[in-house]
C-alpha positions in Angstrom: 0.0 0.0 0.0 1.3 3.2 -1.2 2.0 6.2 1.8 1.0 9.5 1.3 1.5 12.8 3.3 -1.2 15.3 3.0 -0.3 18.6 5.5 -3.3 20.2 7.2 -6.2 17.5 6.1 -8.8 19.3 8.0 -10.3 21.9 5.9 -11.4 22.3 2.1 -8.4 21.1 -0.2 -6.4 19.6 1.9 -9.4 17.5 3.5 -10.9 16.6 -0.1 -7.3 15.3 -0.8 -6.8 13.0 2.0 -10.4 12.0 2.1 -9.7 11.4 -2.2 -6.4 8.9 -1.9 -7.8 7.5 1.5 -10.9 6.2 -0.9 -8.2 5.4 -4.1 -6.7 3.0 -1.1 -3.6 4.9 -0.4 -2.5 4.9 3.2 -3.0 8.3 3.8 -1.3 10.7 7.0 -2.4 14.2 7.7 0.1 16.1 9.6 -1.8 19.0 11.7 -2.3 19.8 15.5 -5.6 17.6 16.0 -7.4 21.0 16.8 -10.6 19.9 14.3 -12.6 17.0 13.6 -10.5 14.1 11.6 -11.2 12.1 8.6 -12.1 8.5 8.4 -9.6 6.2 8.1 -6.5 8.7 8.3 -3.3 8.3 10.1 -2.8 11.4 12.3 0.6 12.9 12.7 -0.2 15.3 15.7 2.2 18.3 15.1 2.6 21.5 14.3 4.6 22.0 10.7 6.7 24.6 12.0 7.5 22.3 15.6 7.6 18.7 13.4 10.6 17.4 15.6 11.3 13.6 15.2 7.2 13.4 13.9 8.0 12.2 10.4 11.3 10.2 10.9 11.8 6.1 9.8 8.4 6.9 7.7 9.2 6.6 3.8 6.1 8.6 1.6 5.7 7.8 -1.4 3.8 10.7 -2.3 3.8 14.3 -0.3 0.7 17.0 -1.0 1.7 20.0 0.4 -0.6 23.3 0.5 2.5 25.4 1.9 1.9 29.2 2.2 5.3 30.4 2.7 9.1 29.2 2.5 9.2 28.3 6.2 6.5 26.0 5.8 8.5 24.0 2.4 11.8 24.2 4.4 10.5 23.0 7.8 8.6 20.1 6.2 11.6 19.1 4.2 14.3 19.4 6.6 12.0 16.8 8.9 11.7 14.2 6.3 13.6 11.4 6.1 12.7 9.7 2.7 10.1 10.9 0.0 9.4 10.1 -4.0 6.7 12.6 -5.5 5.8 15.8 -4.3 2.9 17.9 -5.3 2.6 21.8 -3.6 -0.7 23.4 -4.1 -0.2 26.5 -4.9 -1.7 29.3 -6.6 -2.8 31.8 -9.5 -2.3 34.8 -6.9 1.6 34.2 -7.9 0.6 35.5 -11.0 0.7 40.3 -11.0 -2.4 41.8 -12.0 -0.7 43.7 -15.2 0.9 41.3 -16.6 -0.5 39.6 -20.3 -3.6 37.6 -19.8 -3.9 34.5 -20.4 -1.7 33.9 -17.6 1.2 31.3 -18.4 3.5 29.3 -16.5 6.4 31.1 -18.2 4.9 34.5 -17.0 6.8 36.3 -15.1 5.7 36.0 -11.1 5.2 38.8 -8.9 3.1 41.2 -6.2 -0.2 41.2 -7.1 -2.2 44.0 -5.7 -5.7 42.1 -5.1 -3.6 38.9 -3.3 -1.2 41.0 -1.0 0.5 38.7 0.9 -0.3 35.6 0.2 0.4 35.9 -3.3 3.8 36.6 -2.4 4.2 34.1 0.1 3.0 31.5 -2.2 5.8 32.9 -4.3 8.7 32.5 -2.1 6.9 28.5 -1.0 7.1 27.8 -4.9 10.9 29.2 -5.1 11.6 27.6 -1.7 10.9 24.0 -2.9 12.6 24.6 -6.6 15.7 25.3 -4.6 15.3 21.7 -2.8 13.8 19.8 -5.6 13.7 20.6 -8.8 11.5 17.3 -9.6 8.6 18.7 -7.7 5.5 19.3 -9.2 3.6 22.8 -8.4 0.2 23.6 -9.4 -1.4 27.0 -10.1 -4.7 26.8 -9.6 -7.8 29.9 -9.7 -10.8 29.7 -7.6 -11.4 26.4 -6.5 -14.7 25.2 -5.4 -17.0 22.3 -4.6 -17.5 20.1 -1.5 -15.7 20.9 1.7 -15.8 24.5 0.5 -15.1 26.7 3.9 -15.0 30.1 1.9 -18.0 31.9 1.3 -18.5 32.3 -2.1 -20.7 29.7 -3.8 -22.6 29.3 -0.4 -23.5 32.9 -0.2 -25.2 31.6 -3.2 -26.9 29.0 -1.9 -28.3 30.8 0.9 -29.4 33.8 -1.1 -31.8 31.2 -3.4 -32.9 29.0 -0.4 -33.8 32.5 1.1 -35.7 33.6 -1.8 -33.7 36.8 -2.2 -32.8 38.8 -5.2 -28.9 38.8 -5.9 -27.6 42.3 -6.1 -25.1 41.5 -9.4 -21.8 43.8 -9.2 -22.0 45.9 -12.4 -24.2 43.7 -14.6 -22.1 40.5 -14.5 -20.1 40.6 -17.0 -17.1 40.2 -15.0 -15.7 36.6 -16.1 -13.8 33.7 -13.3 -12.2 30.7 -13.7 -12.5 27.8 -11.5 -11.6 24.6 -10.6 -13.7 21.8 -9.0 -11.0 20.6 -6.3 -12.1 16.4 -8.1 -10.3 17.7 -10.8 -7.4 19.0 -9.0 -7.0 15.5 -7.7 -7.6 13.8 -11.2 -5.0 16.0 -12.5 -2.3 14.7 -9.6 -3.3 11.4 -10.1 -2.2 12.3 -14.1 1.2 13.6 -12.8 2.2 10.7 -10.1 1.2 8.1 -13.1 2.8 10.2 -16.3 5.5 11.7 -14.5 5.8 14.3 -17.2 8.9 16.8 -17.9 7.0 20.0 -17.1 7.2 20.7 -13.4 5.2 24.0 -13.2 1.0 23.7 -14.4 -1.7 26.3 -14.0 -4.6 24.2 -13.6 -8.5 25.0 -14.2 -11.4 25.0 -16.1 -10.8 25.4 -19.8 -13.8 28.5 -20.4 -14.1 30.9 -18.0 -17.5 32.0 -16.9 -19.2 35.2 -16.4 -20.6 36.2 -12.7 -24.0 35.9 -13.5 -23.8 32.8 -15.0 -21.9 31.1 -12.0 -25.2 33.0 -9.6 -28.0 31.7 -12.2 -25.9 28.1 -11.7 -26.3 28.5 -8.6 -29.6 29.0 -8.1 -30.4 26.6 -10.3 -29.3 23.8 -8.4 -31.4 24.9 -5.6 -34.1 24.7 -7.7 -34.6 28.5 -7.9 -34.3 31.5 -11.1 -32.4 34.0 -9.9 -33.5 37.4 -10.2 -31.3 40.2 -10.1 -30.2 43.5 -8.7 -27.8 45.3 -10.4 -25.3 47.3 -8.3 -23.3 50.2 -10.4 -22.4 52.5 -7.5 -18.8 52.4 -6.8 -19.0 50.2 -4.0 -16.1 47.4 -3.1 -17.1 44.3 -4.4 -16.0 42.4 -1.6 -18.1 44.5 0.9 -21.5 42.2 -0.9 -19.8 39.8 -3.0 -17.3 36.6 -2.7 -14.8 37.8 -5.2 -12.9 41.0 -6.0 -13.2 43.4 -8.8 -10.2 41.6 -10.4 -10.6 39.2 -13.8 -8.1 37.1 -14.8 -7.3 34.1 -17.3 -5.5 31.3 -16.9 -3.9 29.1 -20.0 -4.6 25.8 -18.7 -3.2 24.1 -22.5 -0.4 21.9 -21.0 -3.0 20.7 -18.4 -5.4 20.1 -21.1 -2.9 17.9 -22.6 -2.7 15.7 -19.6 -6.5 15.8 -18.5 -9.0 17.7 -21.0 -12.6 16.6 -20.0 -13.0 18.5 -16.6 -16.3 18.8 -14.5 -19.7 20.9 -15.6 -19.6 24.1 -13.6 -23.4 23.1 -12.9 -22.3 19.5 -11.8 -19.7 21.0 -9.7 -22.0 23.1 -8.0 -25.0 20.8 -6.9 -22.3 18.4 -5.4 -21.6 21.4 -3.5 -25.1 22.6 -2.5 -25.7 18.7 -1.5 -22.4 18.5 0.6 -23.7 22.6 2.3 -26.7 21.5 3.2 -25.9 19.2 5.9 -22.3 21.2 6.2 -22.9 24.7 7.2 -21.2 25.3 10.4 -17.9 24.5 8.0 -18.4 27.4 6.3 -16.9 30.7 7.1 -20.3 32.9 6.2 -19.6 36.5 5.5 -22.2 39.3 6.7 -23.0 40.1 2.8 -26.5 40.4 2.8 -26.2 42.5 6.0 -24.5 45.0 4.5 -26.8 44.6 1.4 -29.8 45.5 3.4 -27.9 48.2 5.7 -26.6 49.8 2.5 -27.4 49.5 -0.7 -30.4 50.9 -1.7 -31.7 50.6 -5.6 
C-alpha cells in the first residue's frame, strides 16, 4: 500500500485530498495539531509543521501534498523528512501580478499582485523555496477552487441567497468573467502527474472557459431549484463589501494541463455536489455578513 502525506487535512483542499487517496486506497497521514474534527480512516501525525521534531522520521512517503503558504513551511517540512518520491505543492494563481498579459502562463513572469497581497507573495517565495530543494517537484497554479468541503463563502453565499428567496444584487451587470476549478479535478489531475511523470514541473490548472458572474449565480440557483433574479449594483461600492470575489478578472492558460487531462467537470455538476455536501455542512463554512451590509446599504 502506497504512503501519502497530506499537510493540514482538515479543511477544504487539503481535506478533499486525504479523504480522495484514502478512498483510491492509499495509506494516507495528515500532519496537523488535531485542533478539528478528523477524517475516516487517516493516520494522524499530531504536530505542528513549523515544531515537526522527530514526527516524520523512519516513515518513507511515497507521495507528499503540500498546501505550503510560505518558504518556512517547504523548508520545515523538508528538513523533517527522512525519505520521499513525488511531491505535489498546491499552490496558486495569486503568484501571478495583476498587469501582466492575460492568459496567464507558466512562463509568465511572477510577482506582487495588488488584489492577493501577501499571500500571493508568500505563495511565491513557498514555490521558489521548494525549486531550490527539488527541482523534480511538481507545483500547481490553480484559480478559484470550489466544490464540496468548501469553507470560503463564495458559492454558499449563493446558496443561501436562493434557499432564502432573495434577489442577488449583481456587481456591475455581471459581466465580469472567473475561472474555476472543482477541487475532483485538481486530484484527477495529480493522479495524471504521479502516473505520467511528465517533464514540465510547473501547471496552472482550471477549467478550460471561464465563466461570467451571472452565470456562476444563475448556476447556482439553479441547483437549488430557484431563477435568480437580479439586482444590479453600479455605484462604486467594493465588491468584496456584498460579494465573494474581488473586482479583479483574470485568465489562466490551462493548455499543457489540457494535454494531460482535458474533460474537466460541468460548472453546474460541480455546483450541486456542493449545494448537496452545504446543506448538511454549514457550520464548515466561514459565512460572510453580505447580505447584511446589502440590506444596511445599498439601496436601488
Amino acid at each position: 500500500m502506497r504512503k501519502l502525506l497530506v499537510t493540514g487535512g482538515t479543511v477544504f483542499v487539503s481535506r478533499y485530498v486525504a479523504e480522495y487517496y484514502v478512498s483510491k486506497g492509499y495509506m494516507v497521514y495528515v500532519l496537523n495539531r488535531n485542533s478539528r474534527p478528523q477524517s475516516d480512516d487517516v493516520h494522524l501525525i499530531e504536530t505542528d509543521r513549523h515544531n515537526i521534531g522527530d514526527d516524520l522520521k523512519g516513515i518513507h512517503f511515497d507521495v507528499v501534498i503540500d498546501t505550503a503558504y510560505t518558504a518556512e513551511d517547504v523548508e520545515l517540512l523538508l528538513n523533517a523528512i527522512d525519505s520521499y518520491g513525488d511531491y505535489v505543492l498546491i499552490s496558486s494563481s495569486a503568484v501571478y501580478p495583476e498587469d501582466a498579459e492575460q492568459p496567464f502562463k507558466e512562463e509568465t513572469k511572477v510577482g506582487a499582485n495588488k488584489f492577493w497581497g501577501k499571500y500571493g507573495t508568500d505563495k511565491i517565495a513557498a514555490e521558489e523555496a521548494l525549486h531550490r530543494r527539488n527541482k523534480s517537484a511538481y507545483i500547481l497554479r490553480p484559480p478559484y477552487l470550489y466544490g464540496q468541503m468548501n469553507n470560503v463563502y463564495r458559492e454558499a453565499f449563493v446558496f443561501d441567497c436562493a434557499m432564502s428567496d432573495r434577489k442577488f444584487y449583481l456587481p456591475k451587470g455581471g459581466n465580469m468573467k472567473l475561472q474555476f476549478f472543482h477541487v475532483e479535478d485538481l486530484c484527477r489531475f495529480i493522479d495524471v502527474i504521479l502516473e505520467k511523470k511528465p517533464e514540465i514541473h510547473v501547471f496552472n490548472v482550471g477549467n478550460k472557459e471561464s465563466v461570467s458572474i451571472r452565470e456562476w449565480v444563475e448556476l447556482g440557483y439553479k441547483v437549488v431549484g430557484k431563477e435568480a433574479e437580479f439586482k444590479n449594483v453600479y455605484e462604486n461600492i467594493p465588491f468584496r463589501n456584498y460579494f465573494s470575489f474581488h473586482e479583479y478578472e483574470y485568465y489562466l492558460d490551462v493548455s499543457k494541463q489540457c494535454e494531460l487531462l482535458n474533460e474537466t467537470k460541468s460548472m453546474f455538476d460541480g455546483l450541486k455536489e456542493a449545494f448537496e455536501w452545504y446543506k448538511d455542512n454549514k457550520d464548515k463554512v466561514n459565512s460572510k455578513l453580505y447580505m447584511e451590509y446589502i440590506d444596511s446599504n445599498i439601496v436601488l
